[in-house]
N, C-alpha and C positions, 0 to 999 in steps of 0.2 A: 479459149480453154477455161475452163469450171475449177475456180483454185478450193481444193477441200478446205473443209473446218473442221480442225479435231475436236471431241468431247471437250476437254480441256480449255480450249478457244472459247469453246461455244459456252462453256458454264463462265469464265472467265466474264467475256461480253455482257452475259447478259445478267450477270449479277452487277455490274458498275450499272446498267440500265435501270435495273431494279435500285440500286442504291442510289441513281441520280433521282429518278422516280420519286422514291422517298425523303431526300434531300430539300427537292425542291417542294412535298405538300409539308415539310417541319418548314420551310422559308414561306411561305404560302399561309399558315398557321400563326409565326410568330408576326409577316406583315400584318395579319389581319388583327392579332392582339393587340399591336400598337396601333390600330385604325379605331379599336371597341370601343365604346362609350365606358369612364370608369363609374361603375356601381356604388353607390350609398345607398343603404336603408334609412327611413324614417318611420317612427314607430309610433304612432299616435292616435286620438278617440275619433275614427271617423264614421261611426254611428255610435247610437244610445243616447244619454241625455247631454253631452259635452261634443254631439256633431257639429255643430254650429263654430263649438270654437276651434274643432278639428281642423275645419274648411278653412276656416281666415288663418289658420297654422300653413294649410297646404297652399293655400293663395301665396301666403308670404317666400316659402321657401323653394316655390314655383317661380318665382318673379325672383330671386336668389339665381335662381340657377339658370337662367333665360339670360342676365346680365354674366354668368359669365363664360356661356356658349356664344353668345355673340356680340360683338363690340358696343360699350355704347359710351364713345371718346370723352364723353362732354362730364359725365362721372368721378368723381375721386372717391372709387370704392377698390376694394381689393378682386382686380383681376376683371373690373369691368372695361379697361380701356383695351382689351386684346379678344380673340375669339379662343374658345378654348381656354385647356392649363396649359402656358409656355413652356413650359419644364417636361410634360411629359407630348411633346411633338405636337401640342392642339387639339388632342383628344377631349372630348365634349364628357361634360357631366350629365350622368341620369341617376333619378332618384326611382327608388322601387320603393312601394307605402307598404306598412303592415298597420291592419286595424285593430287599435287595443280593446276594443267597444269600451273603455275607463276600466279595464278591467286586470290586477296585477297579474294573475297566472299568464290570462289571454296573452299581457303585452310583454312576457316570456317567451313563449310560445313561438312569437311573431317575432321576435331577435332572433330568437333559433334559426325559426324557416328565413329570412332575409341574408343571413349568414350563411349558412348550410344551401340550402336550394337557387339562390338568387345572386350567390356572388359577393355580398356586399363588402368593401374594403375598409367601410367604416359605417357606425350609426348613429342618426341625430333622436331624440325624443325625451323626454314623452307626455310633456305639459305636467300631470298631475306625480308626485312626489314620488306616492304609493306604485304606481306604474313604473316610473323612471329606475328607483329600486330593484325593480326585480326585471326588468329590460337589459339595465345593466351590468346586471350579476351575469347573464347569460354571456355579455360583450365580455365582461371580464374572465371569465371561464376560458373563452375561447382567443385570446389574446387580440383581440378586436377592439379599434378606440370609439370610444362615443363621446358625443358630444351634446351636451345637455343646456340648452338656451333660457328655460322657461322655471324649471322646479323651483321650491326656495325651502326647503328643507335644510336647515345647515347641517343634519345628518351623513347628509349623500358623500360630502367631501372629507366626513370624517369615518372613512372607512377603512383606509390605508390602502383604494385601489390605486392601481398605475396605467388604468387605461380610460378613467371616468376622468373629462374635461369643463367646468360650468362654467358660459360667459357671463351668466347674468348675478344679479345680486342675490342672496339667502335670507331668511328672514330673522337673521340678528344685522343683517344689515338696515334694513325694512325698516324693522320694530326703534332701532336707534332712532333711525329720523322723523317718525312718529314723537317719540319722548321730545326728542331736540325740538320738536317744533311746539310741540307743549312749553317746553321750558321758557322760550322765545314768546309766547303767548302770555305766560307768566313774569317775565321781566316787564310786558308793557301794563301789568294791572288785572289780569285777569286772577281768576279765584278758582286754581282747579288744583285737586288734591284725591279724588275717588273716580278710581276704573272700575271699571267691569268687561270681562270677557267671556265671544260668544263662538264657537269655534266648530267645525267638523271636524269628525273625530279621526280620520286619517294618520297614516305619515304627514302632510301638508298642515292639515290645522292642528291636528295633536300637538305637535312642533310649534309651532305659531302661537298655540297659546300658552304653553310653557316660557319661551322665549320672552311673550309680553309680561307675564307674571313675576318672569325674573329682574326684567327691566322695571318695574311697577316698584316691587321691594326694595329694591339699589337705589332709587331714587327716591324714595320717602312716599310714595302713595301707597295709599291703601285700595288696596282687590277686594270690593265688595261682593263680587261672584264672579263663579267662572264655571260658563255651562259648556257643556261639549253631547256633539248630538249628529244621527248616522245621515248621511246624504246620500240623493236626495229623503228629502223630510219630508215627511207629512200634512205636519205642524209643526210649528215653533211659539205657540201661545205660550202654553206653560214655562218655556226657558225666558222669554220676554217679560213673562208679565213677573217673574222671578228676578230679574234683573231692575226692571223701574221698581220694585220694592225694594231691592237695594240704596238707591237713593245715587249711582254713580254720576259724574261730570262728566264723563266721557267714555265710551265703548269701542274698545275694539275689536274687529269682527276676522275671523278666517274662513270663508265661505264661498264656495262653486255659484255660479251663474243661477240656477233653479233657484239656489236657497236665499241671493241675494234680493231674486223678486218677492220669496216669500214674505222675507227678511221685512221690505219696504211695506207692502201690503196690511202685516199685521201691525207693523207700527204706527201708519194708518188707523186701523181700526181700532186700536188703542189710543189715541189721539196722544199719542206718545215723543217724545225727539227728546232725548241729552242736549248739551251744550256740545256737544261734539261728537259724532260716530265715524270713526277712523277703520279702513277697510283693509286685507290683501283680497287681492284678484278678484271676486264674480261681480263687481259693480261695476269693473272697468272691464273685461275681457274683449266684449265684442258689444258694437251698436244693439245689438237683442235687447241689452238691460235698459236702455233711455226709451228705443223703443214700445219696450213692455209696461214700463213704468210713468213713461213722460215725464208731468211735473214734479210728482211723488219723488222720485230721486233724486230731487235737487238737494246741494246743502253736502250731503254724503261726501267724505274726505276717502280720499284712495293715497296710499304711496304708489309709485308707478317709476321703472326704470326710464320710462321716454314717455313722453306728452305731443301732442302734434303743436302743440304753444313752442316749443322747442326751435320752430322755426323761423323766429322773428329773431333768433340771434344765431339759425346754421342754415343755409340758406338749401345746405344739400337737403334739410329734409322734408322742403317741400317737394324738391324736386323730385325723388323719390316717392313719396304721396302721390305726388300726381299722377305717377307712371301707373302705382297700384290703382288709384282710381280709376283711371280708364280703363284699365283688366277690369278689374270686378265689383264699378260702381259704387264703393264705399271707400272711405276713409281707412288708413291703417290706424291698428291699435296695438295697445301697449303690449301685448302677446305676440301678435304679428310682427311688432320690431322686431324683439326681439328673436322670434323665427329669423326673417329675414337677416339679420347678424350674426347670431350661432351660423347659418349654414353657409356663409359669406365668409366665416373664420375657418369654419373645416373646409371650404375647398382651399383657402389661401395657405393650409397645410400639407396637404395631397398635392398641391403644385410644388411648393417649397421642398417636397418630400423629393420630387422628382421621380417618385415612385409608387406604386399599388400597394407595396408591402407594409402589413400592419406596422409593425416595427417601426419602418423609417414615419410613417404618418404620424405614432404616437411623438417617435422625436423632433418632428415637427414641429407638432401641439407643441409642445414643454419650452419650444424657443419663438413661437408666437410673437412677437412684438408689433401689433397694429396701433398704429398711434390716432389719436384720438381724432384727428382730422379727414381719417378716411371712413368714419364711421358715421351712422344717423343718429346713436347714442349720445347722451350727456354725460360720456365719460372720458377721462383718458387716454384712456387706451385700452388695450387688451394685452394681459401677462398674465402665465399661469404661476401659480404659486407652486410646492411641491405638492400640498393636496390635488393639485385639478382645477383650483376656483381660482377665476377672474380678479387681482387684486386692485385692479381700478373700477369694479361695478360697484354703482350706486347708482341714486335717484332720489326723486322731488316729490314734493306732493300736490297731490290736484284739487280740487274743489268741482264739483256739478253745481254750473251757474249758467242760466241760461240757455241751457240745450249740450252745454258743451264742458267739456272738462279744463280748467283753466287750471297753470302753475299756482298755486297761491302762496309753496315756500321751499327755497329760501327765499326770504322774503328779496331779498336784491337780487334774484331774478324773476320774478314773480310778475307774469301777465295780466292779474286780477287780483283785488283785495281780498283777503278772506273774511268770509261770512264766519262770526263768532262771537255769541251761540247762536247756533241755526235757528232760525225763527219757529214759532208752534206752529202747529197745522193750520188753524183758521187763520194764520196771518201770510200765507203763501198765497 
């Protein structure tokens, strides 16, 4: 016998059918959301004239994220000794690039689209001051945390955002241990009392060379010039040859990688050198500048958050090195650490968050506490102050001697003696 179905029945049936149906693709959707890789943007110069430092940016924070999708026990880094973030079931890190070509609107732009189109839960960038700036206007608009390794602008964390994080030092940190080490050059007999500064005109060197002027004045020297000039240059004779008429003891420079090789060349050609030229960033960035330059660059003082010297007293950061060197046949540099630990500190946030959501990431950040032993840095630790900035970052300064960048102060850690005053030309 054939037992009827009333309308009733039948709508009854097959609506739970339907509603299981749908049940199970929202179970179906939400497994697969905790299966997804969680998304970060990186926002940086991966063409135009700052490609080169792009790549060893993206090598570092490729080699960042590789450590902590998959085990590697032997490690004391944050989150390398497990596969995955623990916290949020093992789910894998993937990073999506936006490329600034060094360009503030572009690296706008590309916050936008990494945020908006691609997902991202948080963003790391953006090496140059000027870019990072306006990268993270767009993060902070959108309640999105960033996390900034490289900048040194002491501008950035005086903005009053609450979603901008910096692990590395600024350049009134910088510019201090420049003076400090003058003054320490000074207690043992030396004779210096006249700077000059030479700087791109950016957010980045604009800032830097202010910073060094202020520090110059507080301190009793006298700033016998202070030239500032668009990068890249052209030329740099005329600011050069304006400055050795000055008559300064020592120089300090704020200058991108191009302007640094310029920088050397026409010094050169002027058979020119201070008793001392003290640098931020384009003489140390990436192997490009020893290579361009050779012997020509020797002598050149750089401050630098991490030194690969660093590792005859932490033995992680050869180890580390290493790893990087067999990826991609070079040495890490002071850029590249620091890549490599900004993005080392934002995932160790997104796991602690235990979550995707902007929000819990930011309050993450803000409770940070990486102590200084899980780190390849020479610092601390890692704590963010209320601004955003790392209050344990600092660094050493290095000397080119020899092909290689050697600590030369504080002096009691110091790998190598320092060269003072750098010798003239013909005597190299």
């Amino acid at each position: 016998m054939v037992e009827r179905v009333t309308r009733r029945q039948f709508l009854r049936s097959t609506g739970a059918a339907v509603a299981s149906v749908a049940l199970g693709d929202r179970l179906v959707d939400w497994a697969s959301a905790q299966e997804a890789p969680v998304t970060v943007g990186a926002v940086y110069p991966l063409t135009g004239a700052l490609a080169r430092i792009g790549a060893a940016i993206r090598n570092a924070i490729e080699l960042a994220v590789d450590m902590v999708n998959n085990p590697y026990p032997d490690l004391n880094l944050p989150l390398a000794r497990t596969a995955g973030l623990p916290r949020l079931g093992g789910r894998r890190l993937r990073v999506v690039w936006g490329d600034t070509r060094g360009d503030p609107a572009t690296g706008r732009a590309e916050a936008d689209r990494l945020i908006e189109r691609e997902g991202a839960v948080a963003l790391i960038g953006s090496y140059q001051s000027a870019v990072t700036a306006t990268a993270s206007l767009a993060a902070e608009a959108r309640g999105i945390p960033f996390l900034n390794p490289e900048s040194s602008s002491p501008r950035l964390t005086e903005r009053g955002f609450k979603w901008f994080f910096r692990t590395g030092p600024h350049d009134i940190t910088f510019t201090r241990i420049m003076f400090d080490m003058v003054e320490d050059l000074k207690r043992r007999g030396a004779r210096i009392s006249r700077v000059a500064i030479l700087a791109e005109d950016s957010e980045f060197g604009a800032t830097a060379a202010g910073v060094a002027k202020g520090f110059a004045q507080s301190r009793g020297y006298t700033v016998t010039a202070m030239e500032l000039y668009t990068s890249p240059p052209s030329s740099l004779t005329a600011e050069l040859l304006r400055i050795r008429a000055s008559n300064p003891d020592f120089v300090i420079g704020a200058n991108y990688l191009v302007d640094a090789v310029l920088i050397t060349r026409t010094l050169k050609e002027m058979r020119w050198f201070p008793q001392g030229f003290m640098v931020h960033a384009g003489f140390t960035t990436v192997p490009d500048y020893l290579n361009t330059v050779g012997r020509d660059g020797y002598y050149f003082l750089a401050r630098a958050p991490w030194a690969l010297g660093i590792a005859r007293r932490k033995p992680l950061v050869a180890r580390v090195n290493e790893l990087y060197r067999r990826k991609h046949g070079a040495d890490m540099d002071e850029v590249a650490a620091r890549a490599f630990t900004g993005m080392l500190t934002l995932a160790d946030a997104i796991n602690r968050a235990g979550s995707t959501a902007p929000a819990a990431i930011q309050k993450a950040l803000r409770e940070t506490n990486i102590p200084g032993a899980q780190l390849i840095m020479p610092w601390q630790g890692i704590q963010f102050d209320d601004k955003g900035q790392n209050r344990y970052a600092t660094g050493v300064m290095v000397q080119i001697l020899d092909g290689e960048y050697k600590v030369v102060w504080p002096f009691d850690v110091a790998e190598a003696e320092l060269v003072w005053p750098a010798p003239p030309w013909e005597r190299r």
